[in-house]
BASESE-465250 format. One line per 8 residues: number of its first residue (from 0); their letters; for each residue y, x, z of C-alpha. Coordinates in steps of 0.1 Angstrom, whole numbers, plus 5000, padded with zeros to 4 digits. Layout:
<nulums>
NUM) a) Y/X/Z ~ ...
</nulums>
This chain:
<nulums>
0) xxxxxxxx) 4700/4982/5706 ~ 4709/4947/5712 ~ 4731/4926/5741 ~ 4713/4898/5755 ~ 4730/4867/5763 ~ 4749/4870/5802 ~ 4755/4844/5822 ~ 4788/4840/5815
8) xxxxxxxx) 4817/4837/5837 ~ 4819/4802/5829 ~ 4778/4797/5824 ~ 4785/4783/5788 ~ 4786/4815/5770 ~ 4629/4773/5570 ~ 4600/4763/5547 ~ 4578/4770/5520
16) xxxxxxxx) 4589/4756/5487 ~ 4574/4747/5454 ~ 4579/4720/5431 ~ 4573/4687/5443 ~ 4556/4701/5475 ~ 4590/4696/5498 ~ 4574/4709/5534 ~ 4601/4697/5554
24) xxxxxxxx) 4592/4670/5576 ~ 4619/4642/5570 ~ 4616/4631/5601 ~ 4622/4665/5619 ~ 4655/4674/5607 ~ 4690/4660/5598 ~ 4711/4674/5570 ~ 4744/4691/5583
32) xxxxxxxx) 4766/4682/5560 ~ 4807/4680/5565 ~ 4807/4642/5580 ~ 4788/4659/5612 ~ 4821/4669/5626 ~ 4807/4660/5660 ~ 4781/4685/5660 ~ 4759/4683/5693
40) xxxxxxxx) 4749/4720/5700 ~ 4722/4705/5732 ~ 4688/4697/5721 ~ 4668/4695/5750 ~ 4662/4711/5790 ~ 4630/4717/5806 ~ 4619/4737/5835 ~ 4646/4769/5834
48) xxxxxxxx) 4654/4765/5797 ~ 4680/4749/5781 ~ 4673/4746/5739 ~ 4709/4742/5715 ~ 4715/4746/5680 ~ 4737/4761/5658 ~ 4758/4756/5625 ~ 4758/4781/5593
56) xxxxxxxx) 4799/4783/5585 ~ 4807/4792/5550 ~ 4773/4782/5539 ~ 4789/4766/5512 ~ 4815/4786/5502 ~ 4787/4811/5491 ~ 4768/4815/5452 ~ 4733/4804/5447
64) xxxxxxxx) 4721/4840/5443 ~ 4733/4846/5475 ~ 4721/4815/5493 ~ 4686/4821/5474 ~ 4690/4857/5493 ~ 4694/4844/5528 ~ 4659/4816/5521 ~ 4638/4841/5509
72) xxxxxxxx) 4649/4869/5545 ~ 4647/4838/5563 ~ 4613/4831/5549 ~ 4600/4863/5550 ~ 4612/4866/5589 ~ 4593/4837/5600 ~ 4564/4851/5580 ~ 4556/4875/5606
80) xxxxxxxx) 4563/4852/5633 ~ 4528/4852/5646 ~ 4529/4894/5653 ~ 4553/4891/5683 ~ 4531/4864/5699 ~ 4502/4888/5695 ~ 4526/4918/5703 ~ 4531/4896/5738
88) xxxxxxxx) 4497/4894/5750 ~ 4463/4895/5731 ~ 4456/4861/5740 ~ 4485/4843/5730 ~ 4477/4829/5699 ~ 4439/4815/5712 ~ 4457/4798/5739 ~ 4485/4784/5714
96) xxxxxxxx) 4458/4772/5690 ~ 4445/4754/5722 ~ 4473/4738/5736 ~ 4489/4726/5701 ~ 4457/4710/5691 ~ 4460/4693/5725 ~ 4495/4682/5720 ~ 4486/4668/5687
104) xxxxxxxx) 4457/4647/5693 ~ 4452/4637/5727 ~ 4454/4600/5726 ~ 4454/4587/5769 ~ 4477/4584/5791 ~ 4508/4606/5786 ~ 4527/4587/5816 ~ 4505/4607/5842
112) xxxxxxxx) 4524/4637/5859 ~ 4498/4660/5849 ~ 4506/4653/5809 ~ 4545/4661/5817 ~ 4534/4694/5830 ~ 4511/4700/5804 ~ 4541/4695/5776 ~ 4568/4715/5799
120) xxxxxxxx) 4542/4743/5801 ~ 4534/4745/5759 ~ 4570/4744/5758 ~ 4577/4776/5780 ~ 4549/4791/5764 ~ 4570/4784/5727 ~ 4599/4796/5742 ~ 4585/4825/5756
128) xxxxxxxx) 4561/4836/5726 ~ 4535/4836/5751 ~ 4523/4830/5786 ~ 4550/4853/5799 ~ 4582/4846/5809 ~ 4611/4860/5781 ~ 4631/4874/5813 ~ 4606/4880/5842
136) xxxxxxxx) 4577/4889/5824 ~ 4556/4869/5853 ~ 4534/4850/5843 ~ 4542/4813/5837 ~ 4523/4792/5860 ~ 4509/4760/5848 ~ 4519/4731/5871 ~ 4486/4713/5863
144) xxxxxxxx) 4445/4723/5869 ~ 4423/4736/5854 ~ 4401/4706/5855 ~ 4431/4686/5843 ~ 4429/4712/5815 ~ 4393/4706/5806 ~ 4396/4674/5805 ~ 4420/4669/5778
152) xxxxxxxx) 4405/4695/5759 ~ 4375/4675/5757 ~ 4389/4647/5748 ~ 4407/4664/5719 ~ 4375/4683/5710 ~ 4393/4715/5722 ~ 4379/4747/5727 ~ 4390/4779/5746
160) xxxxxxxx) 4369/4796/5767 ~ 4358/4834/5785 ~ 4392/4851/5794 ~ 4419/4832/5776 ~ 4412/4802/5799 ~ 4407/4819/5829 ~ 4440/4839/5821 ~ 4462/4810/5824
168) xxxxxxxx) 4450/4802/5860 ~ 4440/4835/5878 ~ 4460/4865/5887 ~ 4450/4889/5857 ~ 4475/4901/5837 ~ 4501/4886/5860 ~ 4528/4909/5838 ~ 4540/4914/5808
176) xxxxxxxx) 4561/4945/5811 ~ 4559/4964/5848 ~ 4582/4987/5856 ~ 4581/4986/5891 ~ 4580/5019/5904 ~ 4547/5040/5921 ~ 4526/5020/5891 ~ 4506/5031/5864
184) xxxxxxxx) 4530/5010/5840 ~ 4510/5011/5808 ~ 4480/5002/5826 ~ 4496/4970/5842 ~ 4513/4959/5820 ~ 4500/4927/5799 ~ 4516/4937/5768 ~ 4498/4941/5740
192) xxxxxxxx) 4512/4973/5727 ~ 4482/4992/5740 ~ 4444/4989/5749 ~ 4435/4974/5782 ~ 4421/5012/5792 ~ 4455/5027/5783 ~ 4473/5045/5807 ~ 4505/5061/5814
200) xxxxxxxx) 4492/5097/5811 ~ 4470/5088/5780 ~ 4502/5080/5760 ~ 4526/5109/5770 ~ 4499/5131/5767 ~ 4489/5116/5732 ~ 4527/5122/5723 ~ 4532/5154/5733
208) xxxxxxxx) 4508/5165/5707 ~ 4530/5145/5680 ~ 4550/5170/5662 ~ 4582/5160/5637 ~ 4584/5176/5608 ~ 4620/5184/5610 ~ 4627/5185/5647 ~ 4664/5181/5641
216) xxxxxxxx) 4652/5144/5625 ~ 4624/5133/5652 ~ 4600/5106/5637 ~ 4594/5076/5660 ~ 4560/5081/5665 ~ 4545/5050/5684 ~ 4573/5027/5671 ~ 4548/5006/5642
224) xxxxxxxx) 4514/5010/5662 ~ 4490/4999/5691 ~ 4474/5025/5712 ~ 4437/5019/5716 ~ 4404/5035/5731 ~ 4376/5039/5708 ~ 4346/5058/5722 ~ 4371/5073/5748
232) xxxxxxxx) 4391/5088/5722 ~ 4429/5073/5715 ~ 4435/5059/5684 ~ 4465/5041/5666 ~ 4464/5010/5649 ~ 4490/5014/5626 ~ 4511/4980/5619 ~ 4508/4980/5577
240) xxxxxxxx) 4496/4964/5548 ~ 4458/4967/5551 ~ 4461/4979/5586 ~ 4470/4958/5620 ~ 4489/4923/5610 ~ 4483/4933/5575 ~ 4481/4897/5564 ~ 4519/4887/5579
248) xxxxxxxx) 4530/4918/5567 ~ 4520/4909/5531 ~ 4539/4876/5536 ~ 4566/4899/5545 ~ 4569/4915/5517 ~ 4559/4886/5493 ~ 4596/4873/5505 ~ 4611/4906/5504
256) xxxxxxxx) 4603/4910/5472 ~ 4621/4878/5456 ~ 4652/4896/5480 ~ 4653/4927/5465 ~ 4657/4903/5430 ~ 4684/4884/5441 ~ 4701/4920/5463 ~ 4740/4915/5458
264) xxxxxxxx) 4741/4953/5451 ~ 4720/4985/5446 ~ 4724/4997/5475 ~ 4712/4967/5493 ~ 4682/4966/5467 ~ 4675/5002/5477 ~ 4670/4992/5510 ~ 4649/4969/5508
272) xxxxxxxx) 4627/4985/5482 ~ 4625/5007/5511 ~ 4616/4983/5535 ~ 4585/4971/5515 ~ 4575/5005/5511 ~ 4574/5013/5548 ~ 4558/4980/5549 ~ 4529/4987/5525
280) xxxxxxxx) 4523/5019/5540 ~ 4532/5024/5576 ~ 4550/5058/5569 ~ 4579/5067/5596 ~ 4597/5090/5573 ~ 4602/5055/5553 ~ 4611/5040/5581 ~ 4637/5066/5585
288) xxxxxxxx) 4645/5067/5552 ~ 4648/5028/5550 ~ 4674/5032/5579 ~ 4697/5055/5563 ~ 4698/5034/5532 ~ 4701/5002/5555 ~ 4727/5023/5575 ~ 4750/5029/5542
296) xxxxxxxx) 4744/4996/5525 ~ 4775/4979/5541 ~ 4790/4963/5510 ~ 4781/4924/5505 ~ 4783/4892/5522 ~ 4743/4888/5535 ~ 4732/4913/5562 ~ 4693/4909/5578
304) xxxxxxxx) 4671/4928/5609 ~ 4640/4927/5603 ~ 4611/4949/5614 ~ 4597/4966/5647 ~ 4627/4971/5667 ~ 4636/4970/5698 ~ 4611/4991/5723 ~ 4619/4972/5759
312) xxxxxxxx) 4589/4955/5758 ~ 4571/4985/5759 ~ 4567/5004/5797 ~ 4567/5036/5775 ~ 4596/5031/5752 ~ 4577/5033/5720 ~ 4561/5004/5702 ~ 4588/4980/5689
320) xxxxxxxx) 4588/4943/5688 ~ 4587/4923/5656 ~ 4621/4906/5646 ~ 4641/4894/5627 ~ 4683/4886/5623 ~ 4693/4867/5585 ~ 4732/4874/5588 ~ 4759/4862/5568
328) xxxxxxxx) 4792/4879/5573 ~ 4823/4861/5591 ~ 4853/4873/5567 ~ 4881/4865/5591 ~ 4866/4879/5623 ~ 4852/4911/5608 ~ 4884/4919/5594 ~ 4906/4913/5627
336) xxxxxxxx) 4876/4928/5648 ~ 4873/4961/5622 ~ 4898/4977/5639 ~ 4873/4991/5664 ~ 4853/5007/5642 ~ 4883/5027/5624 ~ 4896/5039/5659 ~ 4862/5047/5668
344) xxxxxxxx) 4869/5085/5667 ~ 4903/5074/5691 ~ 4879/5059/5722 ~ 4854/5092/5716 ~ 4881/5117/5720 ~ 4895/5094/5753 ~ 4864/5088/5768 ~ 4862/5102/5803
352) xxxxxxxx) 4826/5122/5796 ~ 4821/5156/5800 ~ 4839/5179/5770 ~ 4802/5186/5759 ~ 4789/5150/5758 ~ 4813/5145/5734 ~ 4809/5138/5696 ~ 4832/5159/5674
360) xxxxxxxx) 4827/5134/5645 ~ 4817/5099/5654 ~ 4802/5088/5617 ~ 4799/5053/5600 ~ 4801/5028/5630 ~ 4807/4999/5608 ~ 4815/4966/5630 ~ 4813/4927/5613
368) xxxxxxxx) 4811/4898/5630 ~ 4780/4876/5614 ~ 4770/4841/5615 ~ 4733/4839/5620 ~ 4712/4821/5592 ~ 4675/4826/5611 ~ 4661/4848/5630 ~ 4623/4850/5642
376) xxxxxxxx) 4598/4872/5666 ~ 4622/4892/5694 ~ 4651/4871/5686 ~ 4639/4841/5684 ~ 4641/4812/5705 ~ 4659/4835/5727 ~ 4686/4854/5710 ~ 4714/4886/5714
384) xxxxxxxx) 4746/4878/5712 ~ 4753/4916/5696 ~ 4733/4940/5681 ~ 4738/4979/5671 ~ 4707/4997/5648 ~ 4696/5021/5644 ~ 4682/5032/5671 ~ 4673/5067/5662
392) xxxxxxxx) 4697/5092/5683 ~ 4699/5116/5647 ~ 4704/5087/5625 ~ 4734/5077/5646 ~ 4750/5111/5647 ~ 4742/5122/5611 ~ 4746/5086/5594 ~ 4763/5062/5616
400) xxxxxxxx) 4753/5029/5625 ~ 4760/4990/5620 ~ 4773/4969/5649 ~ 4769/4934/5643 ~ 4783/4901/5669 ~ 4767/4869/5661 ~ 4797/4846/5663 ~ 4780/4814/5655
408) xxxxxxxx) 4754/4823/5687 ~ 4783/4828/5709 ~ 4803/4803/5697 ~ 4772/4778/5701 ~ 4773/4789/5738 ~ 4808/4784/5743 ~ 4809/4747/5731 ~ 4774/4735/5745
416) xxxxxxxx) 4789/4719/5777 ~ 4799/4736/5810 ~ 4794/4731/5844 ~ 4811/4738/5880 ~ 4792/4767/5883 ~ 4826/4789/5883 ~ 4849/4773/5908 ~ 4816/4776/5929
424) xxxxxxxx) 4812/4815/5927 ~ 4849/4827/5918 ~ 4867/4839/5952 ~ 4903/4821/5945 ~ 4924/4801/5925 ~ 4946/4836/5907 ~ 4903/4846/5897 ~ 4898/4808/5883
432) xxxxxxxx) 4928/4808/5862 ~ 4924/4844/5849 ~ 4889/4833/5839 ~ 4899/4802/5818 ~ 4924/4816/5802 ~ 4910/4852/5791 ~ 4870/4848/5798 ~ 4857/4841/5767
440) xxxxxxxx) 4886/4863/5749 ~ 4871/4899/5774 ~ 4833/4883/5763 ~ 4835/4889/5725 ~ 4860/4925/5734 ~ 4828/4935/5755 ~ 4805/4928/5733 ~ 4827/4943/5706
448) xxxxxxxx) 4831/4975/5723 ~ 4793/4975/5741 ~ 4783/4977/5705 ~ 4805/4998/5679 ~ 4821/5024/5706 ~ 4793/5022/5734 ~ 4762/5027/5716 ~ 4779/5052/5689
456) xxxxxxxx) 4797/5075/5716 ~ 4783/5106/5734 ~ 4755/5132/5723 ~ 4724/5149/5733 ~ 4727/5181/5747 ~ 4711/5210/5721 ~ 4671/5212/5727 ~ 4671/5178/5745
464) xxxxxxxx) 4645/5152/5735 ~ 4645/5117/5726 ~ 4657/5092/5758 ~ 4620/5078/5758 ~ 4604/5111/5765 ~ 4629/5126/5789 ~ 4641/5089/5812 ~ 4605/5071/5800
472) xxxxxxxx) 4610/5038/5818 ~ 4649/5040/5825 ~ 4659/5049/5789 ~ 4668/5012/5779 ~ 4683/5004/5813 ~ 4705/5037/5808 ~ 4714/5027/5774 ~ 4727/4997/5781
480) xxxxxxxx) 4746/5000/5810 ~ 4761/5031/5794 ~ 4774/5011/5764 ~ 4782/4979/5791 ~ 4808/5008/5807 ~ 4822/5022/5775 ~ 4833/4985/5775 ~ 4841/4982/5807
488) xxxxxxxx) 4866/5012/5806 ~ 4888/5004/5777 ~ 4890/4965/5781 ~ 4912/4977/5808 ~ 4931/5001/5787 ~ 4971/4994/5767 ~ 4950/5007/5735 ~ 4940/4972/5731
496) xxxxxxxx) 4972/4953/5731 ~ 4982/4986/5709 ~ 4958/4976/5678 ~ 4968/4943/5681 ~ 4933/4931/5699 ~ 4952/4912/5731 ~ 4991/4899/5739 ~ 4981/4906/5776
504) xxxxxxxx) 4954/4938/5785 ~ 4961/4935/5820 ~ 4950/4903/5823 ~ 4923/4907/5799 ~ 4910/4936/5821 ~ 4909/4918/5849 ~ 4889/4888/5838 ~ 4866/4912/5827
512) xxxxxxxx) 4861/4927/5856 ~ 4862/4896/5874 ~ 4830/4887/5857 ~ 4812/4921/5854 ~ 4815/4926/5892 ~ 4808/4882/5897 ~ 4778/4887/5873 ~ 4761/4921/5884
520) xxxxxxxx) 4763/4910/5924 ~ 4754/4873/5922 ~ 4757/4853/5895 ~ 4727/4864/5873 ~ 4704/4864/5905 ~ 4699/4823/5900 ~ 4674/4836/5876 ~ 4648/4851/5897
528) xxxxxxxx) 4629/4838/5924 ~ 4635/4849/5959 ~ 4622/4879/5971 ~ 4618/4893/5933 ~ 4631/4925/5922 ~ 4655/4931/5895 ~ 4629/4943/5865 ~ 4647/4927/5829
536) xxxxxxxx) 4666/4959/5816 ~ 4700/4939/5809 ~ 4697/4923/5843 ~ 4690/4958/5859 ~ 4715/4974/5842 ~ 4743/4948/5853 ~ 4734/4953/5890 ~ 4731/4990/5890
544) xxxxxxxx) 4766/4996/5874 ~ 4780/4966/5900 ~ 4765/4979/5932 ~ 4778/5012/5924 ~ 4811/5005/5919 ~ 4808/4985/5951 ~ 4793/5010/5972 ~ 4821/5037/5960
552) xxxxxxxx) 4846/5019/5963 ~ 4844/5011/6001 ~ 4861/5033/6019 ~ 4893/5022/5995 ~ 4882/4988/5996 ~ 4883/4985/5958 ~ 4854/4957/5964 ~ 4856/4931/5988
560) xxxxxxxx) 4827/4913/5999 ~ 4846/4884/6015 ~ 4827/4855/6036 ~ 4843/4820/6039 ~ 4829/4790/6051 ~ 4797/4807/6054 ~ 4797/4818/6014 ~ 4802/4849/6000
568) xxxxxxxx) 4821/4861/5972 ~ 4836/4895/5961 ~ 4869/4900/5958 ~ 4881/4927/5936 ~ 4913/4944/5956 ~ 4925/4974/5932 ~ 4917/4968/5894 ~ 4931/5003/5890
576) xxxxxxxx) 4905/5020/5909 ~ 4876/5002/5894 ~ 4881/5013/5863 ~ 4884/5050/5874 ~ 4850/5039/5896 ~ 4835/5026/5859 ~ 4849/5061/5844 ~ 4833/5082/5867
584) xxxxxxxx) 4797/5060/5865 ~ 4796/5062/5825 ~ 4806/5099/5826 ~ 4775/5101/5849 ~ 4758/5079/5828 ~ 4766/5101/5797 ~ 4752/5130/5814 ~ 4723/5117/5826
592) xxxxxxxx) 4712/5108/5790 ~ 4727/5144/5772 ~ 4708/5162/5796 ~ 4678/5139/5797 ~ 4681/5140/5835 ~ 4652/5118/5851 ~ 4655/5127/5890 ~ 4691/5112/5888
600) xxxxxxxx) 4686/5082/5865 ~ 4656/5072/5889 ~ 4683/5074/5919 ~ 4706/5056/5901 ~ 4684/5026/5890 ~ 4660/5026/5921 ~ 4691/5028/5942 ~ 4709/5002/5932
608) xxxxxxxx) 4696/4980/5900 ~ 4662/4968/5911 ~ 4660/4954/5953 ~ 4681/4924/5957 ~ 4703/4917/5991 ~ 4679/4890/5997 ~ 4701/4870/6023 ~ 4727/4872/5994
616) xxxxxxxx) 4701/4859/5968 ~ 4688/4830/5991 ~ 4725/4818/5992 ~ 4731/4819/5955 ~ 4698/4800/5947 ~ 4710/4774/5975 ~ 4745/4769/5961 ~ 4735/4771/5926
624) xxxxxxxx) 4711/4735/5939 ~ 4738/4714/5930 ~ 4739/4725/5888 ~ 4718/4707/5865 ~ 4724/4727/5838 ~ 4697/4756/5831 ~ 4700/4794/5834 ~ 4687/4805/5803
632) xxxxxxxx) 4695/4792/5765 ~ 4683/4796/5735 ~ 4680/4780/5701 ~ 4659/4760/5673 ~ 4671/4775/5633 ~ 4683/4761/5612 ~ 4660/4750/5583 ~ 4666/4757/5548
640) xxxxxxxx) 4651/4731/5524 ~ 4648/4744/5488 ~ 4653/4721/5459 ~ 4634/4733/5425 ~ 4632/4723/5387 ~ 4597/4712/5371 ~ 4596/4749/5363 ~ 4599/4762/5398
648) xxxxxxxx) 4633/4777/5400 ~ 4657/4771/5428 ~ 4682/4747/5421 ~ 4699/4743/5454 ~ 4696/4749/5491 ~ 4709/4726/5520 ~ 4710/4732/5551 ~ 4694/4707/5579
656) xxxxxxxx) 4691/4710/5613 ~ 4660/4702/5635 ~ 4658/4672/5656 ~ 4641/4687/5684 ~ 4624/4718/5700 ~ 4586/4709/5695 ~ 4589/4694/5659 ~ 4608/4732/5651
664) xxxxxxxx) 4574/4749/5670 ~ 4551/4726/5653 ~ 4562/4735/5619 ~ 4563/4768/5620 ~ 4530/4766/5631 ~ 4517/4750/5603 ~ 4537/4769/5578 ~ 4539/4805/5594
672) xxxxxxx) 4506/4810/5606 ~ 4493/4842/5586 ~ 4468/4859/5617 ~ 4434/4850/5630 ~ 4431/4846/5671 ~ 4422/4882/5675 ~ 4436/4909/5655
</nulums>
């Protein structure tokens, strides 16, 4: 599971080498060395998307064996770069082919309006890996024609034709992911997970026939394939060496390789030995082998993500996206923040769930703080802040799991400028100051405790299935507003101030809340159009758990929704209250999920996470008119130029950073590309 970037309460929250063939391009990056004291985290804003950058601390306080580590996971994550754009839609990479080798050769007029929304389309469609948006999943709209289109495609000898032109104009595929409810969601959704003639019923019934060996250890069957028709009969295409993206995956594990050489320990070589194994063949049992390895392979300084992940792209909740995380661990901040995972059994035992629910042994929830090195595919322009693997329900329970908080992502966020966007939505001055002085302090304890105790508490009830087969659709949305009220309960608890965590937990609870409540009923709606739904399962997630603690706390006015000078804000009246309200919603939530409960998740997210108060929404988009500043961030990488000897061998690596988006996209273009058009 990961944690998306929010909208904070204060909206501010790489190359192949060989010797004497130095890819870089000079003229694209900038070395970050010491003297860039001033570093500028802002690189560029178009339409809805702001584009920053961010530093590698401690980069050189590490060996040479260890920095070679980190190049050759960075290298082998951008190797399978191109598998998430055709994971996205099956035309992405056709119509990236097309609109690069525009952007690179068309020689008129590129003062015309039309050529300005030519560039701030390619650049959505970078940022997005595709023609769908990272958030909405709608379709992004080009602001220019299609004869416009032609045009300079002719005169840069262009071609796209058939249905990846006509695509980007008409109202096919018009979404990625659809949730929306009453649809067949695998059959409308754009993704590229399954075959355009696959429905919903084709892949639960395919499923049910799927069998684990051990029942006790369910395989994730679906998780490394595409479901296809052939002849009318379903067949997977099995993500592998030799199989579907076979030639990324070798560059995978051409990188992974020269890692396992250069592992700090055997544990960590063990891993990734079994990585390249599940690689090569496709097997799940390596996968969950891999995964217990990975799980118990905490000692060293260099951690990594990297494989088919996270499933909410998928309608079903199978198939996972391709990514990738290069981490390098944050001594000072995992030690202060490890504290959480040795209490871990303490918040279990104190949770407000049902007796049942319960875990009697919460097992290896390891916590660190990273700084980010590269990341590619599903985390990649746009990145989590936090991220707890595995996913697997039994791995957690048996094994444990690792809980990760990027701290050079968040702190990238927090120093890349900030607007008046608070004083404009924050009811009084008492909320204001509260916000300042503790908001970005209750961030990193949410995320903290969203990750280690939220995702690693509770338990299935004996005989129930996986999440994905018993809530489908919900199970992500579930998840993660389950973990977001683990978090939510204990920010507002003494225990804190008790491990030494806070000097104030009052006050840190109430920012929190403050934000939560802020966030969930307005704040986050400035990124949808009016009249949308709520669809993104962070976004849904925020709303449900808000409007329910809104709507049950009426008749004590726990919640006010307060209108002055013809705005609206909500007031939060008993902070005491609320966080029985949030008790009593994640001990709902928890039983939901143990006893794989669908009528009442339904309820819960088609009741309150998805419609919008639209005369609510219309206001927010109007008095969000006056900010400049964009609703969604994200980031270029780092690159990470090798120097080598006559001989080959690494000598040493710096560190540069990218001067802007498009040179970053470019590049990895031309070094990254390992997939035809159509795979």
């Amino acid at each position: 599971m990961k944690l998306k970037q929010i909208l904070s309460v204060a909206f501010v929250v790489t190359l192949l080498f060989s010797c004497g063939n130095d890819t870089t391009t000079k003229e694209n990056t900038k070395e970050n060395t010491k003297e860039n004291s001033a570093f500028d985290f802002n690189v560029s804003q178009f339409a809805d998307i702001k584009i920053l950058r961010y530093q590698i601390p401690g980069w050189e306080n590490l060996s040479l064996k260890e920095q070679k580590l980190v190049y050759y996971l960075t290298q082998a994550g951008l190797s399978g770069r191109d598998i998430m754009w055709d994971q996205n839609y099956r035309h992405n990479l056709k119509i990236r082919k097309a609109l690069e080798n525009i952007y690179n050769n068309y020689k008129g007029d590129k003062s015309s309006d039309d050529w300005s929304a030519f560039t701030t389309y390619l650049k959505r469609v970078w940022f997005s890996n595709g023609i769908h948006h990272h958030y909405s999943n709608d379709k992004l709209k080009p602001a220019f024609s299609q004869a416009y289109l032609k045009e300079i495609m002719t005169a840069t000898n262009t071609s796209l034709a058939g249905k990846a032109f006509d695509v980007m104009f008409n109202d096919v595929d018009t979404k990625k992911v659809n949730l929306a409810k009453g649809k067949d969601n695998v059959l409308e959704s754009a993704v590229n997970f399954y075959g355009p003639d696959v429905t919903t019923a084709d892949v639960e019934n395919f499923y049910k026939k799927k069998v684990s060996p051990n029942p006790k250890k369910p395989l994730s069957y679906g998780l490394n394939s595409q479901l296809i028709k052939e002849n009318g009969v379903l067949k997977e295409r099995v993500y592998k060496s030799g199989g579907l993206y076979g030639s990324a995956i070798d560059e995978i594990v051409k990188w992974l390789e020269k890692a396992k050489g250069v592992a700090e320990n055997e544990a960590q070589q063990n891993a990734l030995g079994l990585l390249i194994k599940y690689y090569n063949t496709g097997d799940l049992q390596t996968w969950d082998d891999y995964n217990v390895a990975w799980t118990a392979a905490t000692d060293g300084n260099i951690d990594y993500i990297n494989s088919f992940i996270e499933v909410y792209n998928d309608p079903a909740g199978y198939r996972g996206s391709y990514e990738t995380v290069v981490q390098i661990k944050d001594f000072d901040m995992s030690q202060k923040m490890a504290v959480l995972s040795e209490n871990a059994q303490w918040f279990e035992d104190n949770s407000p769930l049902i007796e049942a629910h319960k875990k009697d042994r919460v097992v290896g929830v390891t916590y660190k703080v990273v700084n980010v090195a590269g990341e590619a595919g599903d985390a990649s322009p746009s990145t989590p802040i936090g991220v707890n693997l595995p996913n697997a329900n039994w791995i957690r329970a048996a094994v444990g799991s690792k809980s990760v908080s990027l701290g050079n992502i968040i702190h990238a966020y927090n120093n890349a400028g900030s607007t008046g966007r608070l004083k404009e939505f924050v009811h009084d001055g008492e909320e204001y100051d509260l916000e300042k002085k503790y908001g970005q302090k209750a961030d990193k304890l949410h995320t903290a405790l969203h990750e280690v105790i939220g995702h690693a508490s509770g338990q299935l009830n004996p005989g129930v299935g996986e999440t994905k087969e018993t809530l489908k659709k919900y199970a992500s949305t579930l998840e993660e507003g389950r973990a977001d009220l683990v978090g939510l309960y204990y920010l507002y608890s003494p225990k804190l101030q008790e491990l030494g965590l806070v000097d104030d937990w009052k006050s840190i609870g109430k920012a929190a809340f403050d934000g939560y409540i802020r966030n969930g009923l307005m704040t986050q709606l400035i990124r949808l159009k009016l009249g949308d739904d709520v669809e993104e399962a962070h976004m849904v997630n925020r709303q449900w758990v808000s409007a329910w603690a809104f709507e049950k706390g009426k008749a004590d006015n726990v919640i006010e929704k307060v209108t002055r000078d013809g705005k609206t804000y909500f007031n939060i009246n008993d902070y005491e209250k609320l966080h029985d309200l949030f008790g009593q919603l994640l001990r709902e939530a928890q039983r939901i999920k143990s006893e794989g409960d669908y009528t009442a998740v339904e309820a819960l997210v088609e009741g309150y996470g998805v419609k919008v108060d639209q005369a609510v929404h219309a206001e927010v988009l109007e008095r969000n008119k006056q900010f400049t500043s964009a609703p969604y961030s994200g980031f270029v990488n780092p690159v990470l130029v090798a120097d080598t000897n006559e001989d080959g061998e690494i000598t040493a690596i710096k560190v540069t950073q990218p001067e802007s988006f498009e040179g970053q996209m470019l590049d990895y273009t031309k070094h990254y590309s390992f997939l035809t058009t159509e795979n």
